[in-house]
VEXMAR-541336 format. One line per 5 residues: for each residue x, y, z of N, C-alpha, C, O, CB. Coordinates in Angstrom, 1 decimal. Each point is the difference from the previous one (the first is absolute). Glycine has a CB too. Example, Ala and Ser with C-alpha at 12.3 -4.5 7.8 and 13.67 -1.06 7.14 Angstrom:
<guros>
13.2/-5.7/7.8/-0.9/1.2/0.0/0.9/1.2/0.0/1.0/0.0/0.7/-2.9/-1.2/0.5; 1.5/2.3/-1.9/0.9/1.1/0.0/-0.8/1.1/0.8/0.5/1.1/0.1/0.7/-1.7/-2.3 .
</guros>
This chain:
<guros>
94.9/93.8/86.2/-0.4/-0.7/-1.2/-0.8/1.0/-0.9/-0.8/0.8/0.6/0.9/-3.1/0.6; 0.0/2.3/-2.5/-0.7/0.5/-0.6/-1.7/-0.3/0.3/-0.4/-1.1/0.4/2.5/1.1/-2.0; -2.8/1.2/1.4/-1.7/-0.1/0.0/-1.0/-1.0/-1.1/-1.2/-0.2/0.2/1.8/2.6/0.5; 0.1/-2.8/-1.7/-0.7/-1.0/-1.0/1.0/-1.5/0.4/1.0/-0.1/0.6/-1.7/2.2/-3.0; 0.0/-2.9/2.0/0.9/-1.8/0.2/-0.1/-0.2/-1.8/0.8/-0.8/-0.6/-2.0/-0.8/3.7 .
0.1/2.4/-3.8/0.0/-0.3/-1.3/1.6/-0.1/-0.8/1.1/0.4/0.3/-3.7/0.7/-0.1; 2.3/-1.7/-1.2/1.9/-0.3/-0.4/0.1/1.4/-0.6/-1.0/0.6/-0.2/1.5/-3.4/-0.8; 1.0/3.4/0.9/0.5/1.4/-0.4/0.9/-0.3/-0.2/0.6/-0.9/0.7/-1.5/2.3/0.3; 1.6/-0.5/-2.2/1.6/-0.4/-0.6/0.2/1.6/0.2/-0.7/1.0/-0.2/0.7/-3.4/-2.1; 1.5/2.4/2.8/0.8/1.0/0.6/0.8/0.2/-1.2/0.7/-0.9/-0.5/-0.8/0.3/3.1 .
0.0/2.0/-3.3/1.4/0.4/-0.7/0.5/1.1/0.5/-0.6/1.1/-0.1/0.0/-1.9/-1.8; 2.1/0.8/2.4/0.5/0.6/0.5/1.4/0.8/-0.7/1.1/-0.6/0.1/-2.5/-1.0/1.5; 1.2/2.8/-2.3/1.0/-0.1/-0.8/1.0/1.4/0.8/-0.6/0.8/0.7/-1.1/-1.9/-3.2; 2.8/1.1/2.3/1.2/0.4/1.0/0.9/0.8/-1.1/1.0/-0.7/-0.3/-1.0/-1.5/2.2; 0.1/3.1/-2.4/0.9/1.1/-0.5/1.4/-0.1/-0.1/0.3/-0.9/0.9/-1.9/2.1/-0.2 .
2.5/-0.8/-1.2/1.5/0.1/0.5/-0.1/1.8/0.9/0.9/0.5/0.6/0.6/-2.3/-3.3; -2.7/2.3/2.6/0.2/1.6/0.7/-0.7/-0.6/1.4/-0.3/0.9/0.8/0.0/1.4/-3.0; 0.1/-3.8/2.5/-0.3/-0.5/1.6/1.1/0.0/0.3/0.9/-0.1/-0.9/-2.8/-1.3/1.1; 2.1/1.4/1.4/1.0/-0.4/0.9/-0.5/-1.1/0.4/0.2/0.0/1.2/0.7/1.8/-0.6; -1.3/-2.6/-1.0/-0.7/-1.5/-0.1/0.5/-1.2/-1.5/0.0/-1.2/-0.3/-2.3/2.9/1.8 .
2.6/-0.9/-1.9/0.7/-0.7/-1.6/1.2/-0.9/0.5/0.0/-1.2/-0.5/-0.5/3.4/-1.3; 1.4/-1.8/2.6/0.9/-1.3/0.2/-0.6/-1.5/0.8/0.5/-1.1/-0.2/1.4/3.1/0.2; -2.8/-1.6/1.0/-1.3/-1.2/0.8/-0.9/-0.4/-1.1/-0.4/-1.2/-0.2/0.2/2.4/2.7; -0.2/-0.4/-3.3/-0.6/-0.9/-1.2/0.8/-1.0/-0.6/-0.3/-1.2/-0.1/-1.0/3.0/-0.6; 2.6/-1.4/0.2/0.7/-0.6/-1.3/-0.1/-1.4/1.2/-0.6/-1.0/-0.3/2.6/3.3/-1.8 .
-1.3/-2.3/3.4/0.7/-0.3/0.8/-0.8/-1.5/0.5/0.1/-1.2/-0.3/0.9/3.9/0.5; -1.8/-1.9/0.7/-1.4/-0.9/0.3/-1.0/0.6/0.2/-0.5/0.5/1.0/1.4/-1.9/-0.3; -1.4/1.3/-2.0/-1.1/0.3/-0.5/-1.6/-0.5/1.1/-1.1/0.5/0.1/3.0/-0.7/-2.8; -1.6/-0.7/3.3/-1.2/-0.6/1.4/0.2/1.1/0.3/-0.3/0.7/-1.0/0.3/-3.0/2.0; 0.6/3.1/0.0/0.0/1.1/1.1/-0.4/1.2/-0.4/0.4/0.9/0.7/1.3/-2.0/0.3 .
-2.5/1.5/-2.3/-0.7/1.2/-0.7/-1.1/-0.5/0.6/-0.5/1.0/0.5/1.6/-0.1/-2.8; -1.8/-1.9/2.6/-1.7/-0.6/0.4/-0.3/1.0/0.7/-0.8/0.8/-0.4/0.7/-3.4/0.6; 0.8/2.8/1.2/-0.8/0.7/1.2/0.3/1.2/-0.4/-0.5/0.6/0.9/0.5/-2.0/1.2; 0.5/2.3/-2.7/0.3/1.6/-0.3/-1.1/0.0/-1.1/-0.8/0.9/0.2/3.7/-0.4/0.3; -3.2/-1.2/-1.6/-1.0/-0.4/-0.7/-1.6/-0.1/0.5/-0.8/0.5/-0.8/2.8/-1.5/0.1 .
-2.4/0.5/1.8/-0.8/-0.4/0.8/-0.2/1.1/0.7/-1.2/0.4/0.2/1.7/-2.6/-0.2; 0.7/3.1/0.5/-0.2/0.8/0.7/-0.5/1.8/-0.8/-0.5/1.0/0.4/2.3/-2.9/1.3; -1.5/1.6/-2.6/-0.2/1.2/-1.3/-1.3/-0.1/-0.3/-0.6/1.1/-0.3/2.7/-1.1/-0.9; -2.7/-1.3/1.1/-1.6/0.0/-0.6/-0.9/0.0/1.3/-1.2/-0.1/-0.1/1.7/-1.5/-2.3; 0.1/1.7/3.5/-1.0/0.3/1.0/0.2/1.3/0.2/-1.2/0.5/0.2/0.9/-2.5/0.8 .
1.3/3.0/-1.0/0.0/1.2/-0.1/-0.7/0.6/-0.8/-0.8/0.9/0.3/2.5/-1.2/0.4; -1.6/0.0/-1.7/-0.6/0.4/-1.6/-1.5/-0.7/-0.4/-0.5/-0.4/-1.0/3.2/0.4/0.1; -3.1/-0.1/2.4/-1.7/-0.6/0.0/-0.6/-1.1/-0.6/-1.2/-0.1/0.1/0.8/2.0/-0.1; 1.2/-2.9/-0.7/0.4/-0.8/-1.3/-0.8/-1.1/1.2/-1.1/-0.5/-0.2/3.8/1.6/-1.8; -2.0/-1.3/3.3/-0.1/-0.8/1.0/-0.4/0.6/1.2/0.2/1.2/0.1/1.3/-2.4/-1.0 .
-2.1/0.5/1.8/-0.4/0.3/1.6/0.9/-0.9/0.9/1.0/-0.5/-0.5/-3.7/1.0/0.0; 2.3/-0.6/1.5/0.4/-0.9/1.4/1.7/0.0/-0.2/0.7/0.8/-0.6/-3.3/-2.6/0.7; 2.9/0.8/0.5/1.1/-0.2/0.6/0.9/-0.4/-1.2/-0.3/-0.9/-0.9/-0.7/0.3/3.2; 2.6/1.6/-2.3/0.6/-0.3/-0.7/0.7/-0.8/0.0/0.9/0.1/-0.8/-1.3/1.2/0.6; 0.3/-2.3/0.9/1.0/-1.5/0.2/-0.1/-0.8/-1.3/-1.0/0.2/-0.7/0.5/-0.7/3.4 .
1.5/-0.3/-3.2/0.3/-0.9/-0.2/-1.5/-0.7/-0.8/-0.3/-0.8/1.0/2.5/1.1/0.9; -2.9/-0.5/-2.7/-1.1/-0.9/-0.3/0.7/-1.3/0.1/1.2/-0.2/0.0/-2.6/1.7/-1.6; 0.6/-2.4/1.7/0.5/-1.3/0.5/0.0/-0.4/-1.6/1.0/0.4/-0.6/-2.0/-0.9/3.5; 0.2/-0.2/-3.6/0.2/-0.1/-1.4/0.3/0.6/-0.9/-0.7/0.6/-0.7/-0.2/-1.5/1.1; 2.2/0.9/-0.4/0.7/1.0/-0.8/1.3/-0.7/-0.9/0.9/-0.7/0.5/-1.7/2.5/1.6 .
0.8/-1.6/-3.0/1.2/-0.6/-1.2/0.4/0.5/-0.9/-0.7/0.0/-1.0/0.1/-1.4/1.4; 1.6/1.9/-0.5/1.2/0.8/-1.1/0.2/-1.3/-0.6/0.6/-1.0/0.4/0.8/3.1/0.8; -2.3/-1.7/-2.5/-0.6/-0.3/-1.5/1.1/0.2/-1.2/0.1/-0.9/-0.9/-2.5/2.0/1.8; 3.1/-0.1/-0.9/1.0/0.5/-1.1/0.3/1.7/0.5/-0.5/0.7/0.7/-0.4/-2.5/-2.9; 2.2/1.9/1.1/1.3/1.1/0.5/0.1/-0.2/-1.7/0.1/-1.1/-0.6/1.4/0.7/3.8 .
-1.5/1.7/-3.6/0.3/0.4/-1.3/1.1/1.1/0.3/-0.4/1.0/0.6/-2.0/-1.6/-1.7; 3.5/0.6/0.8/1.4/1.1/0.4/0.4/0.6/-1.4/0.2/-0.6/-1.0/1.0/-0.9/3.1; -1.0/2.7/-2.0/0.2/0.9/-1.1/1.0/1.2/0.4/-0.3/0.4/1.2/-2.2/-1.0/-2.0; 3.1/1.1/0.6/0.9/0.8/-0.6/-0.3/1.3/1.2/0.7/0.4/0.9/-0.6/-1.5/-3.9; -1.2/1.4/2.8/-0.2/1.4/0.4/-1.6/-0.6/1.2/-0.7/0.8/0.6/1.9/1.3/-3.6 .
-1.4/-3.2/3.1/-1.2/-0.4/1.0/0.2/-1.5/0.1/0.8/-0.7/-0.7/-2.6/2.6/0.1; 0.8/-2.5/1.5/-0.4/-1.2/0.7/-1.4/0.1/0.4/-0.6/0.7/0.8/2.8/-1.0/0.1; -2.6/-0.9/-2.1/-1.5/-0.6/0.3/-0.1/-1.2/0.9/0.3/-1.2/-0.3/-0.9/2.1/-1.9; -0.1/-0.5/3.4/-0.2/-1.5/1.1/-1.5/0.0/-0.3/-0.6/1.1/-0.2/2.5/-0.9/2.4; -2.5/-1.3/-2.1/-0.9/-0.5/-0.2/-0.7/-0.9/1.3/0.5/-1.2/0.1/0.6/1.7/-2.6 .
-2.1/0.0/3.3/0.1/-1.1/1.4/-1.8/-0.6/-0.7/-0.6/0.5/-0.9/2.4/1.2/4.0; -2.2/-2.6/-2.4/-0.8/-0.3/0.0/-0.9/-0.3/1.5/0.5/-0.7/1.0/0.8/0.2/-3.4; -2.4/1.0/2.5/-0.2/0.2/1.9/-1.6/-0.7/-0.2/-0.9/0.3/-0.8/2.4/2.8/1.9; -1.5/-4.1/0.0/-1.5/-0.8/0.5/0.2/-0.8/-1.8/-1.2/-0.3/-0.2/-0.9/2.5/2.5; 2.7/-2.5/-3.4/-0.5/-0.8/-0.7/0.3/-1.5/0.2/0.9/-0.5/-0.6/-1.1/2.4/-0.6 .
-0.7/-2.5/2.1/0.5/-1.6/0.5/-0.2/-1.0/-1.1/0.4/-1.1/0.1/-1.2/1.6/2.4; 0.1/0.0/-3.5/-0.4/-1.0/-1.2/1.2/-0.2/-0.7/0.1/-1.2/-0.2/-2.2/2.0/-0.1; 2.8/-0.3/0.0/1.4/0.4/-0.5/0.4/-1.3/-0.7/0.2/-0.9/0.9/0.5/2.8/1.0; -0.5/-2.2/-3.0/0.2/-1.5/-0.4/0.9/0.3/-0.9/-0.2/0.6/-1.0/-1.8/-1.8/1.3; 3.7/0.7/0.3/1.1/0.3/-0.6/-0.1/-1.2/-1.5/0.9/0.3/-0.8/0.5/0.8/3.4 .
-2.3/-2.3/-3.1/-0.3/-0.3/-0.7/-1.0/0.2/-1.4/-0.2/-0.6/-1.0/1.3/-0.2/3.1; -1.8/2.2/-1.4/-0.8/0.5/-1.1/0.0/1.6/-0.2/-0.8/0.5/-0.7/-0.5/-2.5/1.2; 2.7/2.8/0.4/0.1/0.9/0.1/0.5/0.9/-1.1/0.1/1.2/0.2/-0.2/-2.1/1.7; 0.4/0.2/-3.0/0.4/0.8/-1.1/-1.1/0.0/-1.2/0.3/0.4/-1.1/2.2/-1.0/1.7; -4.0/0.2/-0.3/-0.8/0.2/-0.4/-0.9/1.2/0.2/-0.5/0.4/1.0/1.1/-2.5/-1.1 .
-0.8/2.7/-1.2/-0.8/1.5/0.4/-1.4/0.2/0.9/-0.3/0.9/0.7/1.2/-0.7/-3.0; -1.2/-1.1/2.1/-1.7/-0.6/1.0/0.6/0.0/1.5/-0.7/-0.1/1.0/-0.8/-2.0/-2.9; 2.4/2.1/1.9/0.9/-0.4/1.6/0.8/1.3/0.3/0.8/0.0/1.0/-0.3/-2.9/-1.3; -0.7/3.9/-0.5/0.7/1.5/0.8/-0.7/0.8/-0.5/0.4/0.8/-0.8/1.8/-1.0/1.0; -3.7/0.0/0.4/-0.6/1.6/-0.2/-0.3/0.6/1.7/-1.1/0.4/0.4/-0.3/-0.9/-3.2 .
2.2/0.4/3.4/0.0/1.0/1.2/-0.2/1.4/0.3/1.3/0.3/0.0/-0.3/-1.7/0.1; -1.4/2.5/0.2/-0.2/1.2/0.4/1.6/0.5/0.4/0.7/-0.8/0.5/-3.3/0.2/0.1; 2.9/1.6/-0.9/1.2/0.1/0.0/0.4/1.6/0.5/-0.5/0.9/-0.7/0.5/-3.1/-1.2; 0.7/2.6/3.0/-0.1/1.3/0.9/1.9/0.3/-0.4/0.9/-0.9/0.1/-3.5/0.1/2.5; 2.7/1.8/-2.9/1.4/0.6/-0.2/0.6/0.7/1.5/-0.5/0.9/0.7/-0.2/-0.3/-3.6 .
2.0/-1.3/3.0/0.5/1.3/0.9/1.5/0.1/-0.8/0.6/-1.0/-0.3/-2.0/0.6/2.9; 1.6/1.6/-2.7/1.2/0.7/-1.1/0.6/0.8/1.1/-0.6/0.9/0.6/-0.5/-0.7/-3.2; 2.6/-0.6/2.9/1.2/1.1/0.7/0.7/0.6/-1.0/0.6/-0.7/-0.8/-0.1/-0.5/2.8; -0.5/1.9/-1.9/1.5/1.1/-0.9/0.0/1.2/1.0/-0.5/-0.3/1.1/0.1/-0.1/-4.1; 0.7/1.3/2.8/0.0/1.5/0.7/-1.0/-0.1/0.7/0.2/0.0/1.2/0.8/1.4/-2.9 .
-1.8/-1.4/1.4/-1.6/0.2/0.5/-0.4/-1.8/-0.2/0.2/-0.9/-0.7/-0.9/3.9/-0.5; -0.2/-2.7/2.6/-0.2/-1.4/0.0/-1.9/-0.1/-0.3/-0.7/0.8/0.7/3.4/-1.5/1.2; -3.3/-0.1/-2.7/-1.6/0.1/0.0/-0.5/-1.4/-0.1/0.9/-0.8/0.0/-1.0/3.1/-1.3; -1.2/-2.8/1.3/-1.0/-1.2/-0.5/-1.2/0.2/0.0/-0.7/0.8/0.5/1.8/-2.1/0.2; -1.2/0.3/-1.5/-1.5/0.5/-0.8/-0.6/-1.5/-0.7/0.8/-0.9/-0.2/0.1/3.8/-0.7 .
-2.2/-3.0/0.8/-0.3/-0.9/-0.8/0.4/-0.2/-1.3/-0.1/1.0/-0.8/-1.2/-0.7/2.1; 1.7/-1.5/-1.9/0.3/0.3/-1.6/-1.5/-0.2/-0.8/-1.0/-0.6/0.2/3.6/-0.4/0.0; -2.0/2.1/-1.2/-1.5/0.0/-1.1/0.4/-1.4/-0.7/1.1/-0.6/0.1/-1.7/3.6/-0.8; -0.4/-3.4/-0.1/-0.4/-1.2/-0.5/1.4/-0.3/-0.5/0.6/-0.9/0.3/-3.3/1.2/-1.0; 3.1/0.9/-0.3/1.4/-0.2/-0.8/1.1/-1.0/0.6/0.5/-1.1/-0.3/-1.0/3.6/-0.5 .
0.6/-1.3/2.1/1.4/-1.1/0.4/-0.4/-1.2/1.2/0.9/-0.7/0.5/0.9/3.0/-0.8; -3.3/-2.6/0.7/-0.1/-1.2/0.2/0.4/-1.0/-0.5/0.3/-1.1/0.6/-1.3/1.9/0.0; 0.8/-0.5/-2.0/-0.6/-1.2/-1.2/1.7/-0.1/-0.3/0.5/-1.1/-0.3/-3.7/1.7/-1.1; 4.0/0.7/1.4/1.2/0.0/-0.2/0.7/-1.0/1.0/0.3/-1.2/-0.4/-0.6/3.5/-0.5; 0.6/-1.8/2.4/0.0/-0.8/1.0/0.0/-1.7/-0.2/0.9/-0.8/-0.2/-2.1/2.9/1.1 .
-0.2/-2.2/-1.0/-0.4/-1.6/-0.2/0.8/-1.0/-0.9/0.2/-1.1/0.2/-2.3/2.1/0.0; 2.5/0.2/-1.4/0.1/-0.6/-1.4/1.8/-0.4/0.4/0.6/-0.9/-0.6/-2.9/2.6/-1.3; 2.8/-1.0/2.8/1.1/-0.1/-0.1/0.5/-0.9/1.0/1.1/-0.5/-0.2/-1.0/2.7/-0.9; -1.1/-2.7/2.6/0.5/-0.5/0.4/-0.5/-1.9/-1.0/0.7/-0.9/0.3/-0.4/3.4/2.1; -1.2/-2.7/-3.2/-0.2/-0.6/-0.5/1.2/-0.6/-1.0/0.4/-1.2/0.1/-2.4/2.1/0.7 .
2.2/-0.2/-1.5/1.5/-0.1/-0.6/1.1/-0.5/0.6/0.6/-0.8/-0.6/-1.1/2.4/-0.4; 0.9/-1.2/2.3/1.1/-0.3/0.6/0.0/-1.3/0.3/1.0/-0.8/-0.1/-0.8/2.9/0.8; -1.7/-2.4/-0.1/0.2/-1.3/0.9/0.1/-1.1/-1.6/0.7/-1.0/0.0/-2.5/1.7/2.9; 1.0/-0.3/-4.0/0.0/-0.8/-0.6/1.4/0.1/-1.0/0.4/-1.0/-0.6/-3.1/0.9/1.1; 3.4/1.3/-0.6/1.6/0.2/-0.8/0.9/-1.2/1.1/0.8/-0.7/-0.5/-0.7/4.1/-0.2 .
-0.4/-3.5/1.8/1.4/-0.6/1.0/-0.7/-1.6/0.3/0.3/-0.6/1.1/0.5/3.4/0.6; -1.5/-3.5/-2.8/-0.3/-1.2/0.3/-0.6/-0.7/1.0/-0.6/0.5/0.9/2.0/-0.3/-2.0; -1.3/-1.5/1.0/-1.1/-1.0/0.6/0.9/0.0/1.6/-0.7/-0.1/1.0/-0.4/-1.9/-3.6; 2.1/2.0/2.7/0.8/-0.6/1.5/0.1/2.0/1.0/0.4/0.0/1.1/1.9/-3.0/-2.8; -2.5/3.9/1.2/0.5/0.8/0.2/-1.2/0.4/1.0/-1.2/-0.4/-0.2/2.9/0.7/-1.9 .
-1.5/0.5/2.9/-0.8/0.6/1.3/-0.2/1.8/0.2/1.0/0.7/-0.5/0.1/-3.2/1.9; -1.9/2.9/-1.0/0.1/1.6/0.3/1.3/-0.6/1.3/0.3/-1.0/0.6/-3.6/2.6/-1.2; 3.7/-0.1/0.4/-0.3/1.5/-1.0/0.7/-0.6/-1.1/1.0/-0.6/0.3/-0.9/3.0/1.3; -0.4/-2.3/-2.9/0.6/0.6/-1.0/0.6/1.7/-0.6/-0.4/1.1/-0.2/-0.8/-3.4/0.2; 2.1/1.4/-0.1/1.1/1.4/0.2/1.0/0.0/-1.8/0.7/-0.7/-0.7/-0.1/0.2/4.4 .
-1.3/1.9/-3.8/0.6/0.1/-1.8/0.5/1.7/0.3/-0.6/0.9/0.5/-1.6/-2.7/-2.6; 3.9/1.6/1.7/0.7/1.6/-0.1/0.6/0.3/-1.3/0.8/-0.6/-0.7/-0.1/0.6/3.1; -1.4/1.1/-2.4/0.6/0.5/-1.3/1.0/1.2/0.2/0.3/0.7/-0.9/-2.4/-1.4/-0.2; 2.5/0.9/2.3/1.0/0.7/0.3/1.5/0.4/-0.6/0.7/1.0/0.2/-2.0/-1.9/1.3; 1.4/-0.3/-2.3/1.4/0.3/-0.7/-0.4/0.4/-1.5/0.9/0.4/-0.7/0.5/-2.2/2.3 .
-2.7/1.8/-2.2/-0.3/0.4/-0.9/0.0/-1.1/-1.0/-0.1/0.4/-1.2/0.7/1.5/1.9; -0.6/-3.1/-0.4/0.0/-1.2/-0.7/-1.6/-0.8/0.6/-0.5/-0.2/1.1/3.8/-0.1/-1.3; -3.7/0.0/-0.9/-1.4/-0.8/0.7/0.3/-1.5/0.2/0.6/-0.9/-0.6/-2.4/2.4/-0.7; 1.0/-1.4/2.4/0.3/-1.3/0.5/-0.6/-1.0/-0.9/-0.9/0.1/-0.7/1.0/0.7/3.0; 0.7/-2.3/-2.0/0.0/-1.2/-0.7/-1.1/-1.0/0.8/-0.2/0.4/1.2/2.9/-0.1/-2.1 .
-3.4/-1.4/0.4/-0.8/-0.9/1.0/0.0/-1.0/-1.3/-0.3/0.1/-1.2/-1.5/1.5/3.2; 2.3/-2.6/-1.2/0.5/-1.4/-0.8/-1.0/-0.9/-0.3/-0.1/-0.7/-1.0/2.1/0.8/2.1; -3.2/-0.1/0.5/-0.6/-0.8/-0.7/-1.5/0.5/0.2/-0.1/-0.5/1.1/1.9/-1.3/-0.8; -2.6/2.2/-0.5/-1.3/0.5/0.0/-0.6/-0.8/0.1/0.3/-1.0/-0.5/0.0/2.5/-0.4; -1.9/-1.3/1.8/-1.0/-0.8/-0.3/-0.2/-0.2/-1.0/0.4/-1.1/-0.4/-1.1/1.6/1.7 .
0.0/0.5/-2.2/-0.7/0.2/-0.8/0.7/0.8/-1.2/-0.2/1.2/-0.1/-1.5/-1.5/1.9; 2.3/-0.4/-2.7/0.9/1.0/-0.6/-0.9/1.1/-0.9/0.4/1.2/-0.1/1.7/-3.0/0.0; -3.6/1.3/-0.5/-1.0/0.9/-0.7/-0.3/0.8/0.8/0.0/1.1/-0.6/-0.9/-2.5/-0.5; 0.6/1.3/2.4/-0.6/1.1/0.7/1.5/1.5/0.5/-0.2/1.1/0.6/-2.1/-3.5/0.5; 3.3/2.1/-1.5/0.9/0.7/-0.1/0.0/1.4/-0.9/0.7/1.0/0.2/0.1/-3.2/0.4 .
-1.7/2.0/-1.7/-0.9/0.8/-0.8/-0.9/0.6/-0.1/-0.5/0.9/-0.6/1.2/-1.7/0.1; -1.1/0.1/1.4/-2.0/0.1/0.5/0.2/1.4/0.4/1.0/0.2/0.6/-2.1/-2.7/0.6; 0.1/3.6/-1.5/-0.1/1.0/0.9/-1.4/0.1/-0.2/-0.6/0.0/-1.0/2.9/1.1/1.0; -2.8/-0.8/1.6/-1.6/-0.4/0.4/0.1/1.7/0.4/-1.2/0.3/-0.2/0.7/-3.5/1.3; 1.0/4.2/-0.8/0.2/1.1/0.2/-1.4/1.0/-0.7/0.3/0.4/-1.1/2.6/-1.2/1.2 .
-3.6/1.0/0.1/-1.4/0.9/-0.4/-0.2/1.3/0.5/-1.1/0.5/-0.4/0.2/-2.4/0.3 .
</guros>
């Protein structure tokens, strides 16, 4: 298990130059432990690289030339009823990136707040009935559609600083 229980949001972003890009597009769960296992290599993490027990794939952003997974680890508060609120995704947020070279690192403020901002959007783009992961591809080069939104104002909102 990871060395903190404090909540941590996992962005895990996967290249088309990984040999991991077809398990992303694919199932995108099964990047966690190669993920997990990169940020303890990369000092990011200690102890045992198993499996954290609270653990939840959050959103999957698919693109053309990469794949953003998004996990969320130890956050038990997690309220899929208030989760598209900005006050409800400011988590600390640790990168692990495959392409050719594989690295992780803490994210600077930028792409936390980036991070946050985007899993906020999603849960709140894919409505009131809809559950993680939310899953948005822009793979074909067409942006995706969402019929019914929470919050159609906050669709605009950008809290991004």
């Amino acid at each position: 298990m990871m060395e903190h229980q404090r909540p941590l949001r996992l962005l895990v972003i996967v290249s088309q130059r990984s040999s991991l890009i077809t398990k992303a597009r694919e199932s995108p769960q099964d990047l966690l432990l190669p993920a997990i296992r990169l940020l303890k290599k990369n000092a990011i993490s200690s102890g045992d690289p198993a499996l954290p027990l609270d653990t939840r794939l959050v959103a999957v952003q698919q693109w053309r030339t990469r794949v953003f997974i998004v996990f969320d680890i130890a956050h038990t508060d997690y309220n899929v009823k208030l989760g598209h609120l900005p006050e409800h995704n400011q988590l600390p947020v640790v990168v692990a990136h495959f392409s050719k070279k594989k690295t992780a690192y803490p994210a600077n403020t930028w792409v936390s707040r980036r991070v946050n901002h985007d899993v906020a959007m999603l849960h709140n783009a894919n409505g009131f009935d809809a559950l993680p992961p939310y899953v948005e591809d822009h793979s074909s080069g067409k942006p995706p559609a969402y019929h019914s939104p929470r919050d159609i104002s906050m669709l605009r909102v950008t809290y991004i600083q």
